[in-house]
C-alpha positions in Angstrom: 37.1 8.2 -30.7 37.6 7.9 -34.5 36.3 11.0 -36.7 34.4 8.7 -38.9 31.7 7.7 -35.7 31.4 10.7 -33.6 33.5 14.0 -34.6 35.4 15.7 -32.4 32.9 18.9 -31.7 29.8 16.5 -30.8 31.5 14.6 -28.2 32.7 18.2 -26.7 29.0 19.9 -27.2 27.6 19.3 -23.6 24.3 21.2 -24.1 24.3 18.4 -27.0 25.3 15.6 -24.9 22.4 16.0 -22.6 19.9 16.1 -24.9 21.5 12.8 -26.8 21.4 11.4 -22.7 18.1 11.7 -22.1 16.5 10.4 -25.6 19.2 7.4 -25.1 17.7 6.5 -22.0 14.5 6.3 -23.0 15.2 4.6 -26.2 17.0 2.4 -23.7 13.8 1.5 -21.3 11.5 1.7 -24.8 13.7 -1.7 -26.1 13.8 -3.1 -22.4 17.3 -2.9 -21.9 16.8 -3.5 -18.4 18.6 -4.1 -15.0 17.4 -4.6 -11.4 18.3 -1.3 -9.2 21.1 -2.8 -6.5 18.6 -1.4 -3.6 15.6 -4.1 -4.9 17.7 -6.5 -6.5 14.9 -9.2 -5.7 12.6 -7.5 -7.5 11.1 -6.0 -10.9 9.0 -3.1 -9.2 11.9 -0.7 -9.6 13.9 -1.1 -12.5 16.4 1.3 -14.3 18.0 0.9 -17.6 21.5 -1.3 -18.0 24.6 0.6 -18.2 25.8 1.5 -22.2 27.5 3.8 -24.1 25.4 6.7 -25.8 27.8 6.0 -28.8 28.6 2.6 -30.7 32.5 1.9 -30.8 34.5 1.6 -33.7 35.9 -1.3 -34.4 38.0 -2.4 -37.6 36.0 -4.4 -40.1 38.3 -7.1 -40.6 39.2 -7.8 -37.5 35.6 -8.2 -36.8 35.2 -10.7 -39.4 38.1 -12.7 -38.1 36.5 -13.5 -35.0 33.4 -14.4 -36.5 34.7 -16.8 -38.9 37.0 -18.5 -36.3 34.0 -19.1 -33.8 33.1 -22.4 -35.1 36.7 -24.1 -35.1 36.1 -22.8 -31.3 33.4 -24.6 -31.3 34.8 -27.5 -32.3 37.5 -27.2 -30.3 36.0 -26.7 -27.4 33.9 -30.1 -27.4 36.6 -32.2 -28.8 38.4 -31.5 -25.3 35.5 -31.8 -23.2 36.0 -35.5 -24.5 39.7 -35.9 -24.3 39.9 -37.0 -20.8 43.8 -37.8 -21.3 44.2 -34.5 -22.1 42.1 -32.8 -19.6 43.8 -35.1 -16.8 47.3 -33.5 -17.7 46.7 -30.2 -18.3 44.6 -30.0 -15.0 47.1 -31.6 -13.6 49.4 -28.9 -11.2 45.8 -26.6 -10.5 43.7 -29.5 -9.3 46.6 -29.8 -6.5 46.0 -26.5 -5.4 42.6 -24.8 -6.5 39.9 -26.8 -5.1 37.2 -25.4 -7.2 38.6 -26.9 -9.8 39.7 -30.5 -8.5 36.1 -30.4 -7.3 34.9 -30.0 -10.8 37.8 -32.9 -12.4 36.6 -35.3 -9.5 32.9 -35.1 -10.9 34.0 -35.4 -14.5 36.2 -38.5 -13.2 33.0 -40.2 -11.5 30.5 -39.9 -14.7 33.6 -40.7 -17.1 34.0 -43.9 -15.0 30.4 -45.0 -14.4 29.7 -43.7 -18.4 26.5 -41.9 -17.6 27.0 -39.5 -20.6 24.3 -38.1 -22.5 24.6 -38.6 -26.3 23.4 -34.8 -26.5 26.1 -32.5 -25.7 25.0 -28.6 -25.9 27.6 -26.1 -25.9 26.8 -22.2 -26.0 29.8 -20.2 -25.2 31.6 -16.7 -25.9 35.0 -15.7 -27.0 36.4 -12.8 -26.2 38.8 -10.6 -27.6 40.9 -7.1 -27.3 42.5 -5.4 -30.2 46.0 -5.3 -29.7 47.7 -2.0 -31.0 50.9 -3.1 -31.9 54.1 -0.9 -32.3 53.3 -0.3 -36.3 50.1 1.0 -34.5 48.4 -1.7 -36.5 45.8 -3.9 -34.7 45.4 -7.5 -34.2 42.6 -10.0 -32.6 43.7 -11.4 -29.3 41.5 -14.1 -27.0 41.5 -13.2 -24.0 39.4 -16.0 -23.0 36.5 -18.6 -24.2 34.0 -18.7 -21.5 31.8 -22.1 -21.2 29.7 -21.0 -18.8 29.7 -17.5 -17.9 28.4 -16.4 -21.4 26.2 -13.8 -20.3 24.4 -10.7 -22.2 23.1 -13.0 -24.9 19.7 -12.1 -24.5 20.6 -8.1 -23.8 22.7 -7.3 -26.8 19.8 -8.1 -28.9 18.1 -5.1 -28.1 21.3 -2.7 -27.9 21.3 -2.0 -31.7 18.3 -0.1 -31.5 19.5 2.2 -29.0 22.4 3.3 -31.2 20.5 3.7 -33.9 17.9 6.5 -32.1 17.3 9.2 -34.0 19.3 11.6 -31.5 22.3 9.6 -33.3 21.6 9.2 -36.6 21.2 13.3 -36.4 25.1 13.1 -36.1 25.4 11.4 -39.4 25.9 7.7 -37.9 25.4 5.1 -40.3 22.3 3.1 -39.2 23.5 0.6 -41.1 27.1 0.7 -40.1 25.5 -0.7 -36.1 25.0 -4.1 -37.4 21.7 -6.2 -36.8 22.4 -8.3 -33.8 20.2 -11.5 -32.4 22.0 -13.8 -30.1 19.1 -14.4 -27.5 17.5 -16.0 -31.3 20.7 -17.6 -32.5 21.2 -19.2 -28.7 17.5 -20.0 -28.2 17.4 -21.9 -31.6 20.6 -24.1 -30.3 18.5 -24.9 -27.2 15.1 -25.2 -29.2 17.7 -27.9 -31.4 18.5 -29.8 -28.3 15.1 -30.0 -27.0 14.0 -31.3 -30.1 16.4 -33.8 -30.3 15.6 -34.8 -26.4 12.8 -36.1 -27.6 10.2 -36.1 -25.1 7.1 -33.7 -25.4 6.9 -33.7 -21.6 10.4 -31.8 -21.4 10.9 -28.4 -20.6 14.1 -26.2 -20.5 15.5 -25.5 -16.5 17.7 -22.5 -16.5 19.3 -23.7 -12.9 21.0 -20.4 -10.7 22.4 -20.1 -7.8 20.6 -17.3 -6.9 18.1 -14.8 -8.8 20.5 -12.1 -10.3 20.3 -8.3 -10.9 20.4 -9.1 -14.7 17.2 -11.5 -14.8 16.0 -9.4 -18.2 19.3 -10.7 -19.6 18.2 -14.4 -19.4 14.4 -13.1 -19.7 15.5 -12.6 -23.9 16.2 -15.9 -24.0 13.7 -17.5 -22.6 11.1 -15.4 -24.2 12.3 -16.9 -27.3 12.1 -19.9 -26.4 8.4 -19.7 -25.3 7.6 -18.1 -28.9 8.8 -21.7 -30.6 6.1 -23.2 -27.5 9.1 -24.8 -25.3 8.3 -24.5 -21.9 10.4 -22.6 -19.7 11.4 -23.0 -15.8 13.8 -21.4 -13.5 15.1 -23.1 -10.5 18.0 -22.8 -7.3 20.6 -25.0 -7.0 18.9 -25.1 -3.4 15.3 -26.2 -4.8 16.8 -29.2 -7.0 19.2 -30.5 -3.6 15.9 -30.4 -1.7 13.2 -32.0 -4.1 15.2 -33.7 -6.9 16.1 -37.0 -7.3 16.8 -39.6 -10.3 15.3 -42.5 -11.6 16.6 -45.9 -12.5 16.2 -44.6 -16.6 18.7 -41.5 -15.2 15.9 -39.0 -15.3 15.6 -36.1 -13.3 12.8 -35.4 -11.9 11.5 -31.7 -9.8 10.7 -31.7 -13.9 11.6 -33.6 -16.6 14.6 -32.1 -17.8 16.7 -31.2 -21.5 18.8 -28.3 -20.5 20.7 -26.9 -17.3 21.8 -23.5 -18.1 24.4 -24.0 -15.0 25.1 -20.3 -14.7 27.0 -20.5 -11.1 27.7 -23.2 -8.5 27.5 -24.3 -5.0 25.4 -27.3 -4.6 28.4 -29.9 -5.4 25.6 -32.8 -4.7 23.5 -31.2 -7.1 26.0 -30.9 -9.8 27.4 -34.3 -9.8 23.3 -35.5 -9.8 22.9 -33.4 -12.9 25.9 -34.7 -14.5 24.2 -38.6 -13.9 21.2 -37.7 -15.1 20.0 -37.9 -18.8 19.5 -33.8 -19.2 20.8 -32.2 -21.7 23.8 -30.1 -19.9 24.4 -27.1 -20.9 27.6 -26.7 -20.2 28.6 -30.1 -18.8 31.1 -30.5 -16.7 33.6 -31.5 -19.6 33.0 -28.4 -21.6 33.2 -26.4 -18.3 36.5 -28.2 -17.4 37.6 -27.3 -21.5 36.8 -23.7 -20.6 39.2 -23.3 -17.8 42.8 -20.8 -18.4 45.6 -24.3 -17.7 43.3 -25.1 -20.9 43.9 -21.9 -22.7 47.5 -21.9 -22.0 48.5 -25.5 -22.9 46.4 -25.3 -26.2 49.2 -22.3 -26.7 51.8 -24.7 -26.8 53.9 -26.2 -30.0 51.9 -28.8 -31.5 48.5 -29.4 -29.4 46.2 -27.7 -31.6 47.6 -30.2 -34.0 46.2 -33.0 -32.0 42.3 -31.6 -31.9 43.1 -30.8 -35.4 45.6 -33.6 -37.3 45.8 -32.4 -41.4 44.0 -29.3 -41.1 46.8 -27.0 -41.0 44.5 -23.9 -42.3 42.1 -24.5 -38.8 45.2 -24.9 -37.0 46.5 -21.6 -38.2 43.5 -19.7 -37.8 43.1 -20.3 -34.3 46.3 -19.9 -33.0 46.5 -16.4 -34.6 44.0 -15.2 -32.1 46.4 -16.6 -29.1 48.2 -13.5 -27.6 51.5 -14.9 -25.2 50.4 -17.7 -22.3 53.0 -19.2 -20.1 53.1 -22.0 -17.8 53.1 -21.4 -14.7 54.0 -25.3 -13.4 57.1 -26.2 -10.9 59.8 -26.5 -12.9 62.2 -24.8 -14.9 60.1 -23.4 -17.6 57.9 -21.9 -14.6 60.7 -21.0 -12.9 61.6 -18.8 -16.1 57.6 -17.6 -16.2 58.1 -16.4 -12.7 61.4 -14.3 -13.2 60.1 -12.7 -16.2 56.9 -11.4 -14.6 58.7 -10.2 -11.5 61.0 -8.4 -14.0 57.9 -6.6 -15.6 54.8 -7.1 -14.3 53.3 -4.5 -15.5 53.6 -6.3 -19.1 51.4 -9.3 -17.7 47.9 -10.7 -16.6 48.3 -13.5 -13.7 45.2 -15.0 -14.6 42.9 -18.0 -11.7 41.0 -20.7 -13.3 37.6 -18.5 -13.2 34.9 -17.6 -16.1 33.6 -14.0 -15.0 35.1 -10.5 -14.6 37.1 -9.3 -11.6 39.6 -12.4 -11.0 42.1 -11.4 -12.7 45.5 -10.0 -11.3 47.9 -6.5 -12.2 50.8 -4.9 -11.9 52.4 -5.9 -8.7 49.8 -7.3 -7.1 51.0 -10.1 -9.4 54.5 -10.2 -7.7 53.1 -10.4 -4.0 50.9 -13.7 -5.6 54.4 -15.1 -6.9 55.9 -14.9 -3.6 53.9 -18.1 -2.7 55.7 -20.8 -5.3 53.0 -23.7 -3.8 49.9 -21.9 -4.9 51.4 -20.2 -8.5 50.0 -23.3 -10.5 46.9 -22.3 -9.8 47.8 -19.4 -12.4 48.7 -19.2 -16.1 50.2 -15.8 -17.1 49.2 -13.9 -20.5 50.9 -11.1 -22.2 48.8 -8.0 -21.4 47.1 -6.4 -24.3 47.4 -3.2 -25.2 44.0 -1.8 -26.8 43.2 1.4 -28.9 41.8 3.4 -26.6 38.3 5.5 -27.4 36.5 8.3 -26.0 32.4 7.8 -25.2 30.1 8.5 -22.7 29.5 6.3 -20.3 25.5 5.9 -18.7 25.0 4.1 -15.3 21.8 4.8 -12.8 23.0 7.2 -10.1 26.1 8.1 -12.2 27.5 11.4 -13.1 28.1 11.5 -17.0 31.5 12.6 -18.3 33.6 12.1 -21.6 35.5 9.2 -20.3 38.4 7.2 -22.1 37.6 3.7 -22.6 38.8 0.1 -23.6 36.7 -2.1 -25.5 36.1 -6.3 -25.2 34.5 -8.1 -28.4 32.4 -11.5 -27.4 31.2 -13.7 -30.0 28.7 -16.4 -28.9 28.9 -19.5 -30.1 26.4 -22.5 -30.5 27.6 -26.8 -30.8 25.3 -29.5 -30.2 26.9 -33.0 -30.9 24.7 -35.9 -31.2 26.7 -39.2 -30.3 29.9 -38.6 -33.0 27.6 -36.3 -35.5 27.8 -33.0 -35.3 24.6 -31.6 -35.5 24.6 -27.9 -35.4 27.5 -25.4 -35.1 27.1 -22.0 -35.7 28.1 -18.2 -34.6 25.3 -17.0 -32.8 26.2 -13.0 -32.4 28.2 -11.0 -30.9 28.9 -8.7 -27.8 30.8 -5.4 -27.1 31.3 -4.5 -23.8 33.2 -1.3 -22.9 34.9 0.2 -19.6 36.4 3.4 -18.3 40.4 2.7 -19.0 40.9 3.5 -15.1 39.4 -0.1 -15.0 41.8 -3.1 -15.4 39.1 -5.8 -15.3 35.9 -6.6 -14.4 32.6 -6.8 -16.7 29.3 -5.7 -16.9 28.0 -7.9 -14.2 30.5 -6.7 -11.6 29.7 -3.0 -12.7 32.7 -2.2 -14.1 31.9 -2.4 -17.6 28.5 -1.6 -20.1 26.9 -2.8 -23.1 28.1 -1.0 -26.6 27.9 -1.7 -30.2 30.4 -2.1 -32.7 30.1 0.8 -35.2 32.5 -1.0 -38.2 35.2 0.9 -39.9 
């Protein structure tokens, strides 16, 4: 870890460490940084704290700023192809033949696009994410790794993380508290929300966060919805199950268990109850558009010569910002340019990430478990393939429930949120909404907080 955030003979001082341990985890459960135990994940009798990082990571302050001031051309990206349908029907083209998760999701955009069912409200929160790429000048730079448009999760926890880091077991070891930046996004996503409810315009409508299933991380979305109830917008919480066996529309479109202005559509199984959302007048949050703009054929094409161009004609400055954050993506399509994709990530695989059209930790595929993938040509376009970055490694402890703590080296993943709301062609809000730092043992090729690979951190700027 850098001198300037914790020197060399702290992170070495174990009778130190402990003591720092045990006033983090109670600053920790004092903040409600929260999580389910996985032996009562159904309930809230037993809780422990969520996995973090007793230090904040450093992170360079430029490159920082970068990805906050791209986030809005994100943002605007991102729902300028949720309504390209043109585009979206070629790019999905190849992985709708082959992944049927995602030709399930294109044939429900295809039905509302053709009965034009749309609701003038479109509400996008969503999350970039980025690795620092240590280059051979051993200078940095901002890479996506992806923009996720539905799995945009620890919102609502990273809001409370800055107080951990800024306990007075660390400020002892001379960390700036200033230097662990105020962070809000449950506030900066709820007020997108509160934006769209408002502009729903019914005082009978109440926010649905719809789940498949009640998670371990229910304080997460807890934040949000706290601060929602706080600007009096009521709040309710429902299973895909409970909607596909009481819901049901209207001849005005509405949906009625409740009257409805947001689906928070966190995970999916229900495809009836999907496509019923996606007819209704809710708000969605992320329709199926914006969900279909999140997917990695997306990412990939929007990599290529001149399409950015077409979300973003005469504004070469936008154009240029974006793409700086795009690290190498390749096609994987039948034909000779994937042909050539193929061949150069059986050469070196190790130098690659064969990535599925998933939002979520733990999908992702390494080393030469990508070349045992490759050996099926029918099924490849279901991938895109992405140069693998190569992080600055940091050293930090690592606390999880039940876990031993050790000085661990670790790789770091910034998320910005993001906030859009579009009313007919006006758009009416977009804004960064925070930010997110999650951090993983380097043993660890992928997987994220959820999954139980990965914990919360802060970014300590340098």
């Amino acid at each position: 870890m850098a001198a300037e955030a914790v020197p060399e003979e702290v992170l070495l001082n174990n009778d130190l460490i402990k003591e720092l341990v045990e006033v983090a985890k109670d600053t920790a459960l004092l903040h409600g940084l929260l999580l389910r135990t996985k032996e009562s994940p159904y309930s809230s009798e037993v809780v422990s704290y969520i996995p973090f990082t007793l230090f904040p990571t450093p992170v360079p302050r430029d490159l920082f700023q970068q990805a906050l001031q791209v986030q809005t051309l994100f943002n605007q990206l991102v729902d300028k192809i949720s309504r390209d349908s043109c585009f979206l029907e070629e790019a999905l083209a190849g992985p709708i033949k082959v992944d049927m998760f995602t030709a399930r999701l294109f044939q429900i955009y295809r039905t509302v696009q053709q009965e034009a069912c749309a609701q003038s409200i479109a509400l996008c929160l969503n999350r970039s994410d980025y690795m620092l790429d240590l280059r051979p000048d051993r200078n940095a730079t901002l890479k996506q790794i992806e923009i996720n448009t539905i799995a945009a999760s620890f919102g609502g926890l990273a809001s409370r993380t800055p107080d951990v880091h800024r306990c007075e077991g660390a400020l002892k070891l001379s960390v700036h508290s200033k230097r662990v930046l105020d962070n809000n996004p449950a506030a900066g996503l709820a007020s997108a929300l509160a934006k769209a409810w408002e502009l729903y315009g019914s005082v009978k409508a109440v926010v649905m966060f719809l789940v498949e299933d009640i998670q371990r991380n229910i304080f997460d979305h807890r934040c949000i919805e706290n601060e929602l109830w706080k600007r009096n917008i009521p709040v309710i919480r429902r299973r895909f199950s409970d909607v596909f066996k009481t819901g049901l529309l209207d001849q005005d479109k509405k949906l009625f268990v409740v009257e409805v202005c947001f689906c928070g559509s966190l995970c999916m199984q229900s495809w009836e109850v999907r496509l019923m959302m996606e007819r209704s007048q809710a708000v969605k949050c992320p329709d199926i558009g914006t969900q279909l703009a999140g997917t990695k054929k997306v990412q990939q094409v929007l990599a290529q010569p001149g399409v950015l161009e077409r979300f973003f004609p005469n504004e070469p400055e936008a154009v240029a910002r974006i793409r700086a954050t795009f690290a190498g993506l390749y096609t994987m399509d039948i034909g000779e340019e994937g042909d050539r994709t193929v061949a150069m990530a059986l050469a070196n695989p190790e130098k690659f990430v064969l990535k599925p059209q998933r939002e979520g930790g733990g999908n992702n595929i390494y080393g030469e478990e990508i070349c045992r993938v490759l050996q099926e040509k029918s099924e490849r376009v279901a991938y895109i393939l992405m140069d693998k970055v190569n992080p600055q490694p940091s050293r930090n402890y690592l606390l999880r429930h039940g876990s031993p703590v050790k000085l661990a080296t670790c790789l770091s993943e910034l998320g910005i949120f993001g906030a859009h709301i579009r009313q007919g062609t006006d758009v009416v809000w977009n804004q960064c909404a925070g930010h997110l730092l999650r951090t993983k043992s380097a043993e660890y090729a992928d997987g994220g907080v959820a999954v139980g690979v990965a914990v919360l951190d802060n970014p300590f700027l340098v």
